[in-house]
C-alpha positions in Angstrom: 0.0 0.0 0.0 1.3 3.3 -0.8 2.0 6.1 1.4 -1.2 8.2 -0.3 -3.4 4.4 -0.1 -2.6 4.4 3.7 -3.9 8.1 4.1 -6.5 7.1 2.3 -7.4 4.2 4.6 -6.5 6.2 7.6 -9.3 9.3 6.7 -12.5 6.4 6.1 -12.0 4.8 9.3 -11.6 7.5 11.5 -15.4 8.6 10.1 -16.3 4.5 9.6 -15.1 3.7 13.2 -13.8 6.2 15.2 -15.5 9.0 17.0 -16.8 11.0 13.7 -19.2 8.0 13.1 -21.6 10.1 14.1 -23.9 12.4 11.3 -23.9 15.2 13.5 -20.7 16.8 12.0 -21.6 15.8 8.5 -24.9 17.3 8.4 -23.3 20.5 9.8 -20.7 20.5 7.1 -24.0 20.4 5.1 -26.0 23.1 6.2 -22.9 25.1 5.8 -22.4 24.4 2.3 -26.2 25.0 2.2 -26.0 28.2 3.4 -22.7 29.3 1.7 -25.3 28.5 -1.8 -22.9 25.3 -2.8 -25.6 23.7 -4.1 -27.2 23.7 -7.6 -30.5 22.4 -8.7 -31.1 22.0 -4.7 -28.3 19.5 -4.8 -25.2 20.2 -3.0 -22.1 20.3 -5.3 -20.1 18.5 -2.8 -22.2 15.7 -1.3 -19.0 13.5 -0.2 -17.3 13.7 3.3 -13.7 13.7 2.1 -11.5 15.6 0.3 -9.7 14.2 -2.9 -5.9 13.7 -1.7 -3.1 13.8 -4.0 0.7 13.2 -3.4 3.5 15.8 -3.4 5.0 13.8 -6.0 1.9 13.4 -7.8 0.8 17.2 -8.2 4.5 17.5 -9.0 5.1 15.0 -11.9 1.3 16.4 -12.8 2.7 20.0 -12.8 5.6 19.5 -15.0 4.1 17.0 -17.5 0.9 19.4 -18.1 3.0 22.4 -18.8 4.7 20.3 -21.0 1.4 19.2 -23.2 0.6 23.3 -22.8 3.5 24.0 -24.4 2.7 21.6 -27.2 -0.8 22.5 -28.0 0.3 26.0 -28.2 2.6 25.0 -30.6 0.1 22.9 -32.7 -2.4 25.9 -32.4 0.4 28.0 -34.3 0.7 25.8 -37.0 -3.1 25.4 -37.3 -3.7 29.5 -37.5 -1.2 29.3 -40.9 -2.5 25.9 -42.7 -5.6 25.4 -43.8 -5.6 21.8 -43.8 -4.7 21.2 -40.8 -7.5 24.1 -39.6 -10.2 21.6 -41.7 -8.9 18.6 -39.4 -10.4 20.5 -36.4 -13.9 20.4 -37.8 -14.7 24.3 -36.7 -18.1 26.0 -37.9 -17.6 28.7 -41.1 -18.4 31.5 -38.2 -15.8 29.9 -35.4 -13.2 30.0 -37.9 -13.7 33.9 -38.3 -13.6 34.5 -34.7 -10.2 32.4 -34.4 -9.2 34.7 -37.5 -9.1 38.0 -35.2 -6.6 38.6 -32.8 -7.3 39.3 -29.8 -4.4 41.5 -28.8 -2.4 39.8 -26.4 0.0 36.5 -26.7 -1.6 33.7 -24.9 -4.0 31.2 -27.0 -5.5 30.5 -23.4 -4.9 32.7 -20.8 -7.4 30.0 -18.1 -7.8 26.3 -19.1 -8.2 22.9 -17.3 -7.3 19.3 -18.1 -8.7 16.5 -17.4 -6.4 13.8 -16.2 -6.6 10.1 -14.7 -3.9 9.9 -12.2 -3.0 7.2 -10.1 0.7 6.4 -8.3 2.7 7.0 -11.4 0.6 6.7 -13.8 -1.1 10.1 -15.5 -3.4 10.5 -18.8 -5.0 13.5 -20.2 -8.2 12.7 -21.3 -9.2 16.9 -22.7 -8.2 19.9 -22.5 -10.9 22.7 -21.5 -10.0 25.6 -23.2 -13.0 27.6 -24.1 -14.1 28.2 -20.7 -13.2 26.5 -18.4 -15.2 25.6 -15.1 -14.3 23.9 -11.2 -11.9 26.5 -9.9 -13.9 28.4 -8.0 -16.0 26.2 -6.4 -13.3 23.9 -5.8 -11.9 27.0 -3.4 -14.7 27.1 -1.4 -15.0 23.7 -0.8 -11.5 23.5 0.0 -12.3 26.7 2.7 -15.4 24.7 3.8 -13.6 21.2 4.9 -10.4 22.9 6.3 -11.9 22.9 9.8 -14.1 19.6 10.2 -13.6 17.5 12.7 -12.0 14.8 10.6 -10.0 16.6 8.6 -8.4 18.1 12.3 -8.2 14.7 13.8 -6.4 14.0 10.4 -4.1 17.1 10.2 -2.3 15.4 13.5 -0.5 13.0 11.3 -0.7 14.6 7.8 0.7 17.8 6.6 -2.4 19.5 4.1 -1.7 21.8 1.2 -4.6 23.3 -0.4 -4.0 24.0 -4.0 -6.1 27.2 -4.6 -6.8 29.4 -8.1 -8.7 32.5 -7.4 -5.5 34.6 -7.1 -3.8 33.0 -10.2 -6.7 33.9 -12.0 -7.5 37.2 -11.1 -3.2 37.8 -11.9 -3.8 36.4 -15.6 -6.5 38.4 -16.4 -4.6 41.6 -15.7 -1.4 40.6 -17.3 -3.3 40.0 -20.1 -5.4 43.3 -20.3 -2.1 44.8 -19.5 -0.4 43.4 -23.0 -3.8 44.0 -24.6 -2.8 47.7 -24.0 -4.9 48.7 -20.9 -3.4 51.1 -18.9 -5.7 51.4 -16.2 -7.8 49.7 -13.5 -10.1 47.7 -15.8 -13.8 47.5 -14.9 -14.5 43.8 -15.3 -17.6 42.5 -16.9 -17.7 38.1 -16.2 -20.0 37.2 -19.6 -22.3 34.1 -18.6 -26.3 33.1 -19.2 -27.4 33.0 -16.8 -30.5 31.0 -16.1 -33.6 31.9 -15.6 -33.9 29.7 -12.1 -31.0 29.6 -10.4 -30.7 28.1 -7.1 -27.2 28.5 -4.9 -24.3 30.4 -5.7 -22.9 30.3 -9.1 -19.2 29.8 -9.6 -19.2 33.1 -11.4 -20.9 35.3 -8.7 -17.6 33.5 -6.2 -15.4 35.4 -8.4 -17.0 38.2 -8.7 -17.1 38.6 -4.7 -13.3 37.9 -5.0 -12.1 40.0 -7.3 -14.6 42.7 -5.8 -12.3 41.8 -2.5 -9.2 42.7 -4.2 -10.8 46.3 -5.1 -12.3 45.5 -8.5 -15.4 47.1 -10.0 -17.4 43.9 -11.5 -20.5 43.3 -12.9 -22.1 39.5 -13.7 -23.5 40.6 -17.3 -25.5 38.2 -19.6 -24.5 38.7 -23.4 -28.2 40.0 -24.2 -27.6 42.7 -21.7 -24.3 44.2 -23.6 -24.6 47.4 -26.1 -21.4 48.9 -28.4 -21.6 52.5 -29.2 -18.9 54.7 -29.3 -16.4 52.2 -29.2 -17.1 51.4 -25.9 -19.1 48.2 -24.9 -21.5 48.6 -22.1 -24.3 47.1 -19.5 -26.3 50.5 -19.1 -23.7 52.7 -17.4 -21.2 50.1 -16.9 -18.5 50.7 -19.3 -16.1 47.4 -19.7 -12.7 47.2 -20.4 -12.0 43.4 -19.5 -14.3 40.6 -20.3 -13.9 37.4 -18.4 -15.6 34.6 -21.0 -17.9 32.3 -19.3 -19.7 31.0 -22.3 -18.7 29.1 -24.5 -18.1 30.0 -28.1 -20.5 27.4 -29.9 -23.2 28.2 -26.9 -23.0 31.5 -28.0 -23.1 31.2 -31.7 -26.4 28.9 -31.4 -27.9 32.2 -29.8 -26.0 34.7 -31.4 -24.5 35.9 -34.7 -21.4 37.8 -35.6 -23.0 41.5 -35.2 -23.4 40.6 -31.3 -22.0 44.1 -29.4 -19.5 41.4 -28.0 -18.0 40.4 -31.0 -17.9 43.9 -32.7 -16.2 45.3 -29.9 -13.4 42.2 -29.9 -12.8 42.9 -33.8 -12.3 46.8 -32.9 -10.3 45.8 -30.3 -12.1 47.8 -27.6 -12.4 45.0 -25.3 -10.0 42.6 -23.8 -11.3 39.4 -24.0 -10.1 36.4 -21.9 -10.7 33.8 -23.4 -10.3 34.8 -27.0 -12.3 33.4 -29.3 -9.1 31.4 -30.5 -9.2 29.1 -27.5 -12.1 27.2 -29.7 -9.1 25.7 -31.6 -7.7 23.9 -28.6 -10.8 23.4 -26.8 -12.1 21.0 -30.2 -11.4 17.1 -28.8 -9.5 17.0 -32.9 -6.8 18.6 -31.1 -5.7 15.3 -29.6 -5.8 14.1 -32.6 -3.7 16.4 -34.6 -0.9 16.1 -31.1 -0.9 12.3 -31.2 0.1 11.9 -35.0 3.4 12.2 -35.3 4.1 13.0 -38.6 3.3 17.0 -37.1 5.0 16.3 -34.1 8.3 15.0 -35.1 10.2 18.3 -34.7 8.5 19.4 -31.8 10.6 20.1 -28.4 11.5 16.3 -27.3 9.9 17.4 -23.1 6.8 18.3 -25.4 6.7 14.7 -27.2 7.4 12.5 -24.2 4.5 14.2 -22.4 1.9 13.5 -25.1 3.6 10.2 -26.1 3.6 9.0 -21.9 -0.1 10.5 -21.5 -2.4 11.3 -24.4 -4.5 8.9 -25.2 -4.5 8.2 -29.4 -7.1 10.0 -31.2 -8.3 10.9 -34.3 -11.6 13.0 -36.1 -13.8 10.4 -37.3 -13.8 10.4 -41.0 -13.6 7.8 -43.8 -9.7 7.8 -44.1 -7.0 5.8 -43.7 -5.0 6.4 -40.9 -1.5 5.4 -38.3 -2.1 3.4 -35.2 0.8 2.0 -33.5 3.2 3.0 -36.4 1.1 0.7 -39.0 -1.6 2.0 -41.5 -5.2 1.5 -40.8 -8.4 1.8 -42.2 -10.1 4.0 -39.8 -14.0 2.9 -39.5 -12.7 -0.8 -40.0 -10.3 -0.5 -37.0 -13.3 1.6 -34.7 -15.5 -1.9 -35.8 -13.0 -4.1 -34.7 -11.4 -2.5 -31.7 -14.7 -2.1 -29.8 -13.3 -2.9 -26.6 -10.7 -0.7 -26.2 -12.6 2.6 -28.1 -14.6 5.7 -27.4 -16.5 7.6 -29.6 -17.0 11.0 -28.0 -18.5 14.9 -30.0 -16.0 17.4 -31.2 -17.5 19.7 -29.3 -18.8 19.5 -25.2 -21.9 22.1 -26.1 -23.4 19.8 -28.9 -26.1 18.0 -27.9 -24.1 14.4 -29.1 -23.6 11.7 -27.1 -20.3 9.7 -25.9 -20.4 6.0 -26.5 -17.9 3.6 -24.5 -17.2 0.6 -26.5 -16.2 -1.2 -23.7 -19.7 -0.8 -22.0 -21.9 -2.0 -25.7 -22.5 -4.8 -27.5 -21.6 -5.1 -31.3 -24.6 -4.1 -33.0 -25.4 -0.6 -30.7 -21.3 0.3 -31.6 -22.1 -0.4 -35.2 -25.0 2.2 -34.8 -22.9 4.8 -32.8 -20.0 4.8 -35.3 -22.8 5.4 -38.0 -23.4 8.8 -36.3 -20.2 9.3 -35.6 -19.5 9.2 -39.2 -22.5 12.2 -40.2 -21.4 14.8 -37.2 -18.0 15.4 -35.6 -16.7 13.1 -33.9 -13.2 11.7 -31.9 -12.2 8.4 -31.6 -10.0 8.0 -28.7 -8.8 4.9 -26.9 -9.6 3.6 -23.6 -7.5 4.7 -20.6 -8.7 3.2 -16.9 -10.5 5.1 -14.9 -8.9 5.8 -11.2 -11.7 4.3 -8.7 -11.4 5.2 -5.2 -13.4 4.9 -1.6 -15.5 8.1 -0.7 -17.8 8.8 2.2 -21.3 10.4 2.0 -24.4 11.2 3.8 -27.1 8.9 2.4 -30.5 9.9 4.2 -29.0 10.0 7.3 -26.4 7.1 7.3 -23.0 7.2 6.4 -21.8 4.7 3.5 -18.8 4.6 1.8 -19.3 4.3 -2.0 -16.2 3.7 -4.9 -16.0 6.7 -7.1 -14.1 7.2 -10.5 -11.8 10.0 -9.6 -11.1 12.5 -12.5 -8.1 15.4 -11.5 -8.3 18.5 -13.7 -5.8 20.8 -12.9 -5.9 24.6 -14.0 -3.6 26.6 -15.6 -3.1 30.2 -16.1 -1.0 31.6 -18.7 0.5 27.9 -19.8 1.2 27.6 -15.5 -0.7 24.9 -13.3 -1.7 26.6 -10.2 -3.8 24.3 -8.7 -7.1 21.6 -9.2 -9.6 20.4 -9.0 -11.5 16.8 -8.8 -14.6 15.8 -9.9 -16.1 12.7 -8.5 -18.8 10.5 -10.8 -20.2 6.9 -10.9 -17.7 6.2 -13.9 -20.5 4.9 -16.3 -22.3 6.9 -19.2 -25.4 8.2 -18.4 -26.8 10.5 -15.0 -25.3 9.6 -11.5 -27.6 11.1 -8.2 -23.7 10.5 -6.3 -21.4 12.5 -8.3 -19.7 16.5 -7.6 -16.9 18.2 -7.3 -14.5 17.8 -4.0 -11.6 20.0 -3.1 -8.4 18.7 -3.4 -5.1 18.7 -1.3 -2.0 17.7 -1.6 -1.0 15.1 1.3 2.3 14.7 3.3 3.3 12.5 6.2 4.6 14.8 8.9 
């Protein structure tokens, strides 16, 4: 058992038979989280008892080898602004192409994004990279602030040294470099850009930032896209005049609502607005991006740090077409070798805001593969193969008991101008389809003392 698999095992059975046994701490924890508004659709986000723990060695060798891929989707997003074929192999709409056209004024291609990552002792995969807008930050901070001081977790702290791994800061730091290189020389007033729905229950991740960067002596405003005018050069909610726009939609949402005369998109093309994300994060954020990093042919003279990381821990993958293709160094047919290889396979959209399914071979029979490669073949589509899930032992509050449930465990961690500074870790039933036990947990690193 490893050092992390004894902490583990040391956490569950101080709450399965030790003096935290008891609900009464739990449903306190609860009622906190409750009125904090960590909740959404009158379900809390975090209905679990413990916190995701990672090694020091882990979030290190996770550190170093997501820069690394970073680095190399940068690189690969270069080469896809200047050649049009390799542009068609990422499947974009005619008017997401346009946007990724305009520059938005300042360096990085994604000044936030997370990864998604199965990570267990020493073994790490990326499974995507969430580029357009990514989410889990913000709530993962609170919930990290929230289960500091339960009694478990002080019990715990006696034996284990805890390092929360926190993002608010980092974020709030990449926004203003960015606006800075954009050319803004003043304090910015910030606008965060999100629909915002109709029935909201709880605290939305974007009103936690707002409060923070508010904190840290910010004017911001939570603004819905059908709220924003251009005149004058200057966009605008009523009086509120923006000069940084924190992008919490993302770009295909937007376009199914919106067209290219939307005050937003005017003011990015005059460049009166900073905009973070740019539009140009689409090109990363497209699952074809794994597929254009794990064929090697566009690879080969890529930094060798930048190769080993997608070689050791991205997953193969390629768009879904009627073409011939490499796997494992040797041509294939691709829709013969999807047939075949059901087992090992996963069909999954182009895009997370399409309405398209994901289909895990591994979890279908033949005939209902055959069917889901047939739609995979009319609508964008990835093939990627199978990496195992990480599975570990959580605690929760069922109707008043405590049980202990196994939980696939995925780590995303978030970076800020190509830097990881910090994660989070999302906690699901590990099968297709809706889970009632699933949420996001904070995470900390973990240290004997």
């Amino acid at each position: 058992m490893s050092q992390l698999d004894d902490a583990i095992a040391r956490y569950n059975k101080l709450l399965e038979n030790g003096s935290f046994s008891d609900p009464e701490w739990a449903e306190a924890l609860h009622r906190r989280m409750e009125r904090a508004g960590l909740t959404a659709g009158g379900r809390l986000l975090c209905p679990f008892l413990r916190p995701s723990f990672i090694s020091r060695r882990q979030y290190e060798s996770l550190v170093k080898s997501a820069e690394a891929l970073i680095c190399a989707i940068d690189r690969m997003e270069q080469m896809v602004l200047t050649t049009p074929s390799l542009l068609a192999r990422l499947e974009l709409l005619p008017a997401e192409k346009m946007l990724a056209s305009i520059d938005p004024g300042y360096q990085a291609l994604e000044v936030a994004a997370r990864l998604d990552t199965h990570l267990k002792n020493g073994h790490l995969h990326f499974i995507q990279y969430n580029a357009d807008s990514p989410t889990g930050a913000g709530y993962a901070d609170a919930l990290a602030e929230q289960f500091w001081d339960i009694p478990p977790m002080k019990e715990f702290r006696k034996r284990y040294s805890m390092t929360k791994v926190g993002s608010r800061k980092h974020l709030l730091t990449a926004l203003l470099k960015s606006y800075k290189q954009f050319g803004g020389t003043k304090k910015p007033n910030i606008a965060i850009v999100e629909f915002r729905p109709p029935y909201h229950s709880g605290r939305s991740e974007y009103e936690l930032f707002r409060d923070f960067f508010r904190e840290e002596g910010y004017n911001v405003e939570i603004v819905s896209p059908e709220q924003l005018e251009y005149r004058n050069r200057v966009l605008r909610r009523g009086p509120f005049a923006i000069d940084l726009v924190y992008r919490r939609l993302g770009v295909q949402e937007f376009l199914l609502r919106f067209d290219l005369s939307h005050p937003l998109v005017q003011a990015y093309r005059d460049r009166s607005v900073c905009v973070v994300n740019s539009f140009r994060s689409e090109l990363a954020h497209k699952k074809a991006m794994f597929g254009l990093l794990t064929d090697e042919t566009l690879t080969a003279k890529f930094p060798a740090q930048e190769r080993k990381a997608i070689r050791e821990h991205v997953p193969w993958t390629r768009l879904v077409a009627q073409s011939k293709t490499t796997y494992d160094e040797k041509t294939v047919d691709l829709p013969e070798f999807i047939t075949h290889n059901r087992e090992r396979l996963a069909l999954k959209p182009n895009d997370d805001y399409s309405d398209q399914h994901s289909y895990f071979g591994w979890e279908m029979e033949s005939s209902d593969w055959d069917r889901a490669l047939k739609q995979a073949m009319r609508s964008p589509y990835v093939v990627q193969e199978r990496v195992e899930p990480v599975r570990s032992v959580f605690p929760l509050l069922n109707f008043g008991q405590l049980e202990f449930r196994e939980m696939q465990v995925d780590v995303h961690p978030h970076a800020y101008l190509g830097k990881v500074q910090g994660c989070s870790s999302w906690l699901s039933g590990g099968k297709s389809g809706f889970s009632s036990a699933g949420g996001i947990v904070p995470t900390y690193i973990v240290e004997p003392k």
